[in-house]
One Martini backbone bead per residue (centre of mass of N, CA, C, O) as a GRO file, in nm:
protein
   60
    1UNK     BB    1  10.660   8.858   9.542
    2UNK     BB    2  10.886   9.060   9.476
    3UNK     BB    3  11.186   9.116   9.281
    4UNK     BB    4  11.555   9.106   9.237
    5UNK     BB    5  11.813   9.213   9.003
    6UNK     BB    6  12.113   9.197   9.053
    7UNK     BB    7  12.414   9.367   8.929
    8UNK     BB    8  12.731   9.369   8.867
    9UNK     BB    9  12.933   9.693   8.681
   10UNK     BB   10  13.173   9.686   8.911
   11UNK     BB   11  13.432   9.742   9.085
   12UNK     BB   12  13.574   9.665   9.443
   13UNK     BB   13  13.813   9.803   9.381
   14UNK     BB   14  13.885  10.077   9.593
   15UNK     BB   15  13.687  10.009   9.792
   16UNK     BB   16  13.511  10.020  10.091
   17UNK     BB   17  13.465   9.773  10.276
   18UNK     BB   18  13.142   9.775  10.343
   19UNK     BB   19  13.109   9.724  10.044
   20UNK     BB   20  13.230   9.484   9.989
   21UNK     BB   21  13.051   9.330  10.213
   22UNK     BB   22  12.802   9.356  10.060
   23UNK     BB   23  12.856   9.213   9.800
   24UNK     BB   24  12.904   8.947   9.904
   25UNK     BB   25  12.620   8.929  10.049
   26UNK     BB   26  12.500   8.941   9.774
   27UNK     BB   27  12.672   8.737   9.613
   28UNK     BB   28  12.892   8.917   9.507
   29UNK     BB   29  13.178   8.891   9.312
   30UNK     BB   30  13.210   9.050   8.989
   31UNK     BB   31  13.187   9.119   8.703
   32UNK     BB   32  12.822   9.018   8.585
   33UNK     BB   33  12.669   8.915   8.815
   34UNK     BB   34  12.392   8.737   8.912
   35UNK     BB   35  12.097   8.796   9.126
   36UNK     BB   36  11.805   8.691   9.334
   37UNK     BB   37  11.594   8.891   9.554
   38UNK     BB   38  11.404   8.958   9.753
   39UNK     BB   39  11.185   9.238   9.835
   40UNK     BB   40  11.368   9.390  10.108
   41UNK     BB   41  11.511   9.618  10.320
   42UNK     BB   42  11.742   9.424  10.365
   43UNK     BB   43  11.829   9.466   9.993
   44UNK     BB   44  11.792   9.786   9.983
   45UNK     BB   45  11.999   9.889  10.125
   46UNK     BB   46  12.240   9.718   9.996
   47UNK     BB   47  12.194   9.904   9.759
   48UNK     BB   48  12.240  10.171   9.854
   49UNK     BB   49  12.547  10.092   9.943
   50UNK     BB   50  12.634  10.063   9.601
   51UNK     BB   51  12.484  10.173   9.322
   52UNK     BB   52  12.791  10.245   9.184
   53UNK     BB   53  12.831   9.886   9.094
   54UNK     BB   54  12.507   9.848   9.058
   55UNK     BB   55  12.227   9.704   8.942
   56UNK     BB   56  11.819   9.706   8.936
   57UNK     BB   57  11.560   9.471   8.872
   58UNK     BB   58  11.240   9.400   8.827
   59UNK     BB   59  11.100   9.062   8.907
   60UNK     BB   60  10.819   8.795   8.858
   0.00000   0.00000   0.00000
């Protein structure tokens, strides 16, 4: 199964709740960590929930 590779590249401060928190639990605590999560749709989700704070990219 395809897996992500989520950045965190933007600061989580002056953002509304519900988006720190998805950050936190996407496992993103700072700016430069780095996640590798399974590619599943409550993975896309959360990740649709925050764009402008990170990247993510497709590894095998």
């Amino acid at each position: 199964m395809a897996r992500l590779k989520v950045t965190q590249i933007r600061s989580e401060i002056g953002g509304k709740r519900n988006q720190r928190e998805t950050l936190r639990s996407l496992g993103l605590k700072r700016i430069g960590d780095v996640v590798v999560k399974e590619d599943r749709p409550e993975i896309r989700g959360m990740v649709k929930t925050v764009p402008h704070l990170v990247t993510v990219e497709e590894v095998e």
